[in-house]
C-alpha positions in Angstrom: 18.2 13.4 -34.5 16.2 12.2 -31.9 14.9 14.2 -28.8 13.3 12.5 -25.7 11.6 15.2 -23.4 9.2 13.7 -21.5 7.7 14.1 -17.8 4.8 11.9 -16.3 3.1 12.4 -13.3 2.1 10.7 -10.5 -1.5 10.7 -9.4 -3.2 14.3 -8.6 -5.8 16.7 -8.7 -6.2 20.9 -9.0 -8.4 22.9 -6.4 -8.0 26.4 -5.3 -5.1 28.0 -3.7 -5.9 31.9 -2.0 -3.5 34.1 -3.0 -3.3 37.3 -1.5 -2.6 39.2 -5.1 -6.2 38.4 -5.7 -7.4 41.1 -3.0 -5.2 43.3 -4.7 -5.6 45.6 -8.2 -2.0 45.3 -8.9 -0.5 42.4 -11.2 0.7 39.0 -9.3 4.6 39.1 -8.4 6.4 35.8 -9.2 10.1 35.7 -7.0 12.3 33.8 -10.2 15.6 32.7 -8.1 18.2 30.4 -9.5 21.8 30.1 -8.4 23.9 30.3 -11.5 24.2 33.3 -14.1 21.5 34.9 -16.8 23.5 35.3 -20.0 24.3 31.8 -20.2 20.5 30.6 -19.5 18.9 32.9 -21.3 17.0 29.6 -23.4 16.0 28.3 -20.5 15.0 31.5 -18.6 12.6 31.7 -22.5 11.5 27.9 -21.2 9.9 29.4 -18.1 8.2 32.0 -19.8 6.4 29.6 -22.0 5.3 27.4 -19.9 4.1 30.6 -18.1 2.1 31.7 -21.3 0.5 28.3 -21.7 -1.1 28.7 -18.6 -2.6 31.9 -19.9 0.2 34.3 -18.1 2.5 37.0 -20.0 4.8 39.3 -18.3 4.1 42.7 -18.2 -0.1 42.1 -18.8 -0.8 39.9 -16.3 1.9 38.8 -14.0 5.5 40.5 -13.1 8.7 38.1 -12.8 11.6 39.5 -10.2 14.4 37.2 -12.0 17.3 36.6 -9.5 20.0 35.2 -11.0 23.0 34.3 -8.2 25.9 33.8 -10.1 27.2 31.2 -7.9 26.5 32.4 -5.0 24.8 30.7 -2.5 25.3 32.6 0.5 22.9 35.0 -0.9 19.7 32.2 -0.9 18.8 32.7 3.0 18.6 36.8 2.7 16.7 37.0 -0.7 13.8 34.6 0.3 13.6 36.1 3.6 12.4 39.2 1.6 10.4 37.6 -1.0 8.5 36.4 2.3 8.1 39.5 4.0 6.9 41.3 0.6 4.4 38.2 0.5 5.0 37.7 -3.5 2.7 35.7 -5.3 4.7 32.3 -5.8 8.5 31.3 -5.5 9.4 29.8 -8.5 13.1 27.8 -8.2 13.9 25.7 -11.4 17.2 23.9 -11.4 18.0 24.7 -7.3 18.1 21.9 -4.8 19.6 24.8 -2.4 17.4 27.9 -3.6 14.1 25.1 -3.0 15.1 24.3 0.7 16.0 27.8 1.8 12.7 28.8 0.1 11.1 26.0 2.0 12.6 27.2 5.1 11.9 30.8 4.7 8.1 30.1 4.0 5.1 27.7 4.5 2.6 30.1 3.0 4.1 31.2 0.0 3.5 28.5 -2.6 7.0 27.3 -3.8 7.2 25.8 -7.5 10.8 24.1 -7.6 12.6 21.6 -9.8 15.3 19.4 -8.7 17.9 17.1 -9.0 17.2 14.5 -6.0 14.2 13.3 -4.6 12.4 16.1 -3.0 11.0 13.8 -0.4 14.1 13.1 1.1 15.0 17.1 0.6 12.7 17.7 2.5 10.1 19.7 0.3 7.2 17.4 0.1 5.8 14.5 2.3 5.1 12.3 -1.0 4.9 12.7 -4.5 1.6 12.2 -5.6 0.0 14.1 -2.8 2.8 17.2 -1.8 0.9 17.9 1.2 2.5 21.8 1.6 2.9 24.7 0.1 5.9 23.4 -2.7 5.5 21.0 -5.5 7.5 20.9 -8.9 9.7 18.2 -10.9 12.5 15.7 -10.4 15.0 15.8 -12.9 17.4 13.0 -11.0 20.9 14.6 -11.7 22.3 12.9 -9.3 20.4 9.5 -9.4 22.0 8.8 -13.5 26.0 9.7 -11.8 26.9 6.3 -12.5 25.1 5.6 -15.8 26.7 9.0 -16.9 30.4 7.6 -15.5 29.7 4.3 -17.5 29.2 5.8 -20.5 32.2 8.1 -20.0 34.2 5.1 -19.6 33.0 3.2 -22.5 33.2 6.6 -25.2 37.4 6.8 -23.3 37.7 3.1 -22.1 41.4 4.3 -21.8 41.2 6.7 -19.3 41.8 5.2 -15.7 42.3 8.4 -13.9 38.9 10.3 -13.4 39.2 14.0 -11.8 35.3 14.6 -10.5 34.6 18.2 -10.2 31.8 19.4 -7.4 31.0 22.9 -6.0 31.2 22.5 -2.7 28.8 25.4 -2.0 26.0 23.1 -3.3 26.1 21.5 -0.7 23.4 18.9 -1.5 24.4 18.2 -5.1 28.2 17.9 -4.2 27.2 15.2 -1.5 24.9 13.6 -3.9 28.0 13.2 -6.9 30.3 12.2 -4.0 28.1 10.0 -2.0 27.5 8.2 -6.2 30.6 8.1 -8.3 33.4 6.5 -6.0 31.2 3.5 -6.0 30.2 3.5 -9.3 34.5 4.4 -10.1 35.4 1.3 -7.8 33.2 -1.0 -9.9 34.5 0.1 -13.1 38.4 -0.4 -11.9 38.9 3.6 -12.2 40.8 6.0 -9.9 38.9 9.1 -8.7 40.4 12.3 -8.4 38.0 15.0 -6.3 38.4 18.4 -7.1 36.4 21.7 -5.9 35.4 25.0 -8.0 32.8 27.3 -6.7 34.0 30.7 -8.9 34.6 30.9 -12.3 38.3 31.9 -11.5 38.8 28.1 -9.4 37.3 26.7 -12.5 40.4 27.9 -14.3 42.5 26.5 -11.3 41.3 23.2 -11.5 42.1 22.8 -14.9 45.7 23.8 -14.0 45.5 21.5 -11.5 44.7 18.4 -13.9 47.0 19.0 -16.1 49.6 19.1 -14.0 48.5 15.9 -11.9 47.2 14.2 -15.7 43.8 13.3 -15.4 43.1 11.1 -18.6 39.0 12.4 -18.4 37.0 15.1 -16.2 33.5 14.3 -14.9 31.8 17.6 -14.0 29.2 17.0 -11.4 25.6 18.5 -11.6 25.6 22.0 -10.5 23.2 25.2 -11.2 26.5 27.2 -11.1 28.7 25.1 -13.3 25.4 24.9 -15.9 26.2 28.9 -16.5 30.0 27.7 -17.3 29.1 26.2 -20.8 31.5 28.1 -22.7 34.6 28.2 -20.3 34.4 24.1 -19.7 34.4 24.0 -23.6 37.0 26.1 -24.2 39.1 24.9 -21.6 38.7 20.9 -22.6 39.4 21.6 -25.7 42.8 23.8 -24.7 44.1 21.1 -22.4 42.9 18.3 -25.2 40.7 16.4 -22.0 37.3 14.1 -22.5 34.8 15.1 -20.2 31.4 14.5 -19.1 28.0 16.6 -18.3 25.0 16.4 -16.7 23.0 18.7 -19.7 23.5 19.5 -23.1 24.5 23.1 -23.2 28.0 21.9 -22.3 28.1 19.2 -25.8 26.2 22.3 -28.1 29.0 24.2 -27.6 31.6 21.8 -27.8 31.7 19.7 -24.4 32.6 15.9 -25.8 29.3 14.5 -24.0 26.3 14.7 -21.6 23.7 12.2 -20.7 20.9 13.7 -18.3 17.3 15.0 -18.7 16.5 18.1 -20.3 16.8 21.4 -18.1 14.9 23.6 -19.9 12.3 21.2 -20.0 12.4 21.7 -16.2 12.6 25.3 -16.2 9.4 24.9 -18.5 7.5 23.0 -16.5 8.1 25.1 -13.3 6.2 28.2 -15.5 3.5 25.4 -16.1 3.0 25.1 -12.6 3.6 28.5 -11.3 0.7 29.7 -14.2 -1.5 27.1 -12.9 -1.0 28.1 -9.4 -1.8 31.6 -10.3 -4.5 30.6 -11.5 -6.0 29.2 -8.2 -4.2 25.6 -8.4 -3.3 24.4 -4.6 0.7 23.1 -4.7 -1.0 20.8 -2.4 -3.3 19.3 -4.9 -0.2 19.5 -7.9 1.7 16.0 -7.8 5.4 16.3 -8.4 6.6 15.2 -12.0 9.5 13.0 -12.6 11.5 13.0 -15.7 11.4 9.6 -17.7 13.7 10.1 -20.6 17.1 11.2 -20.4 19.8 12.3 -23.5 22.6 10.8 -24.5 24.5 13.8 -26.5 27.6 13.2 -28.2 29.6 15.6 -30.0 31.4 14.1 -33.0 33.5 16.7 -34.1 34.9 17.2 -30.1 35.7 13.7 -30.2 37.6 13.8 -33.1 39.5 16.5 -32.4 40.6 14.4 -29.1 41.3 11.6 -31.3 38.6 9.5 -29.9 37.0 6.7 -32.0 33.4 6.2 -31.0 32.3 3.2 -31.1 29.5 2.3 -33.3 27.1 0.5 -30.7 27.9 3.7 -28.8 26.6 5.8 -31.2 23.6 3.9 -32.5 22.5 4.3 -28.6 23.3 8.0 -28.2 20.3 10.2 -28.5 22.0 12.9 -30.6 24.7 13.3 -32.0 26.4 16.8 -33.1 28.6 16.5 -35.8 
């Protein structure tokens, strides 16, 4: 078994940042917002707090952590950091949120912002460069939607049979659903496959669309990277597996409890990091003076026994390259 969790930085420095909790005798508040549910993130939610406790902060001692967990809905975003502004919290910490990181951005440029993301924040507007963020946000790149085609090409080579693709977006993200759609059609046109796009944004048009592609046949389902669908681990599995349909995911979660594969970088690493950064910047760290990370190694995560059970022989080559693989 083989793990690859790695960020490297780009060049960067640590001065001070004045936060107003330091004037005050009560504990710093640190706004926690992500857009998809708590149950199902509960690992990662435990990744955050670690990297928060490296940095020499625990919750309840020394820092407080609002957690706001969205459930899908984004609609919600604009309102929340509005008041997280106006109650001048200590940081906004958004792991995982291309949305929750831009209406954060929007809402404040005071309030330092620790995000991390799936595109390049550059061109999401959060920083001016990498290495030198020049604001008050800095975080990590985890490129979800950058590896859409490497993720599509191994699809096809684990299901080289399967022609027609359904491609599955939230169209409430509206950043990551542009990204997958803006990606995969070219990647689809290369590979001689026919692209099916269908949207889910609740958990009950989740159960739609699969309806939907059994009815029209998909031969395989590639989910796109979405904070909501990430908190869907369980129903995606159970719901492939009922309908007997390969399909591919941006993280893990979805192959540890039975999705067929994923290829992607680590999230919790992500969510890690983001506590890393929010500790340091507690600590008097500018978000300035923090470059952004980008992540360098991606998994490959293949689940045996799912692809068995689909009657899928994977080939060899294929699995001597896949990072893990669950049998």
């Amino acid at each position: 078994m083989i793990r690859r969790r790695d960020f490297i930085t780009v060049l960067g420095g640590a001065a001070g940042w004045p936060l107003a909790a330091r004037s005050q005798t009560t504990m710093p508040i640190v706004g926690f917002v992500n857009s998809g549910g708590s149950s199902p993130q509960a690992g990662r939610a435990d990744a955050f707090r670690k990297g928060l406790n490296e940095a020499g902060f625990i919750e309840g001692q020394n820092v407080r952590v609002e957690y706001h967990w969205l459930d899908g809905q984004f609609d919600r975003l604009p309102s929340l950091m509005a008041d997280l502004e106006r109650r001048r919290v200590a940081v906004i910490a958004t792991p995982a949120g291309n949305l929750a990181a831009q209406v954060a951005k929007a809402a404040t440029t005071t309030i330092p912002i620790v995000f991390s993301v799936g595109e390049d924040p550059v061109k999401l507007g959060l920083v001016a460069n990498l290495a030198r963020p020049d604001g008050n946000a800095t975080g990590s790149n985890f490129f979800a939607s950058e590896i859409d085609a490497k993720r599509l090409g191994l699809l096809h080579e684990l299901v080289p049979k399967a022609i027609r693709i359904a491609v599955l977006v939230n169209p409430t993200n509206v950043s990551a659903a542009g990204a997958t759609l803006r990606d995969v059609p070219e990647a689809a046109r290369a590979l001689g496959l026919q692209i099916q796009v269908l949207n889910a944004s609740t958990s009950r048009e989740i159960d739609s669309t699969f309806d939907a592609l059994v009815r029209d046949r998909a031969d395989a389902l590639f989910v796109g990277g979405d904070v909501f669908f990430d908190s869907r681990h369980v129903q995606f599995a159970t719901l492939t597996a009922r309908d007997r349909l390969p399909a591919s995911y941006f993280s893990r979660e979805y192959v540890e409890v039975g999705g067929l594969m994923s290829y992607g970088a680590n999230i919790a690493d992500s969510f890690h990091q983001v506590g890393l950064y929010t500790g340091q910047i507690l600590k008097g760290a500018k978000p300035a003076d923090l470059p952004v990370l980008q992540s360098t190694k991606f998994e490959f995560v293949i689940n045996l026994q799912t692809a068995r059970a689909l009657g899928i022989d994977v080939p060899p080559a294929l699995l001597a390259r896949a990072d893990e693989v669950i049998e």
